[in-house]
Residue, then its C-alpha position, 0 to 999 in steps of 0.5 A: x805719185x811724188x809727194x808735196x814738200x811743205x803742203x799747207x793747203x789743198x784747194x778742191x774743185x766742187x761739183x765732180x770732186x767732192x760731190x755729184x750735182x750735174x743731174x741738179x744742174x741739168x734741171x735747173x738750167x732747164x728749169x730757168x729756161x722754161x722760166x725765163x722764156x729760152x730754149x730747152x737745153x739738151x743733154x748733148x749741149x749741157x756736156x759741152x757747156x757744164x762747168x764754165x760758169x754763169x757768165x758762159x751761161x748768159x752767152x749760151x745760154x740766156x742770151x739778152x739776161x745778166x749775170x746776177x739775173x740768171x744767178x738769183x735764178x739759179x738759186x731758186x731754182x737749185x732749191x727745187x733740185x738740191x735733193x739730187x745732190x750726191x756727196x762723194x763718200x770719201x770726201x768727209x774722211x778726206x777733209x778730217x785727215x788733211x785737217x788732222x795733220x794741219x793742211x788747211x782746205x779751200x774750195x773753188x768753184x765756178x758756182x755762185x758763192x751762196x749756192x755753194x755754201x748750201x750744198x757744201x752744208x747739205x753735204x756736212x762739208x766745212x772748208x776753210x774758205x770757199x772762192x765762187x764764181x763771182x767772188x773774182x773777176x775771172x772764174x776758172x780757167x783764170x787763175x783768179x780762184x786759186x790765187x784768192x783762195x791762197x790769199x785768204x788762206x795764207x799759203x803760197x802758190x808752192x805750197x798748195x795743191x788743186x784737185x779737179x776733175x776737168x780742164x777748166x780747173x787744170x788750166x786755173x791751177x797751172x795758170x796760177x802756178x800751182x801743182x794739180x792733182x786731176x781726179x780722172x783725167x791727166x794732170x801732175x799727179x792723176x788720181x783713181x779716187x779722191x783718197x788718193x790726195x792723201x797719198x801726195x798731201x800726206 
């Protein structure tokens, strides 16, 4: 792995980097479902669907329901689930050694805002900003997350690093034109753990 120069910031995807909510997120979908009178969802279709956010959820999901409709939904229901949260146990150590050597962290996620601010506190996790999925106009793949979460960081694109661990987040950084680090799958670095970012942020 090759090192960053000048890195001023690491922009960190949510669910599957910094902690495990997909068995949450399963029941809830399924949860709002049953509440809002849809078809069950299976684990086969929830794989292909994980990730892409509430607006790809209405589609497929809760055909005829709006955005902010199934997100109020989502928040109830998470609530019920969030017990099944589990934080990736390297991810606090993580956080002290970026901030240690003055790498400012943001978080990015096609999750609603105020539920990712629960699970981020549940976990004991404080970025510096957190940019959720109706926080832009377009979630990830668009570039629109990472470019906020630049904005608001005051960093340049050169100057910050994604880590994701799907498709989705390596689409929104290169389309932003920032270097990605893929956790489990290929990017411009490719990590075995999420320690590894300290080898190229570092």
């Amino acid at each position: 792995m090759g090192g960053v120069t000048a890195l001023c910031a690491v922009l960190f995807d949510l669910d599957g980097v910094l902690v495990d909510s997909y068995e949450a997120w399963f029941e809830v979908v399924n949860d709002l479902s049953r509440d809002l009178g849809c078809a069950p969802v299976s684990r086969e279709r929830f794989a292909a669907i994980w990730g892409q956010g509430t607006a790809a959820d209405v589609e497929a999901i809760y055909h005829g329901r709006t955005v902010a409709e199934v997100d109020e939904g989502y928040r109830r229901m998470f609530r019920k689930h969030a017990v099944k949260v589990r934080v990736n146990p390297q991810a606090a150590g993580v956080f002290a050694a970026l901030r240690a050597r003055g790498v400012r962290i943001a978080v990015i996620t096609n999750t609603d805002s105020p539920i990712a601010r629960e699970v981020l506190a549940a976990a004991g996790l404080s970025p510096d900003a957190l940019v959720g999925g109706r926080d832009v106009p377009h979630g990830k793949p668009a570039p629109d997350m990472v470019l906020r979460a630049c904005g608001l960081l005051g960093v340049t694109a050169q100057d910050a690093l994604v880590v994701g661990d799907t498709r989705y987040d390596r689409e929104a950084a290169r389309a932003a034109r920032v270097r990605f680090a893929g956790l489990g799958i290929e990017g411009d670095d490719t990590l075995r753990s999420l320690e590894d970012v300290l080898t190229i942020a570092l």
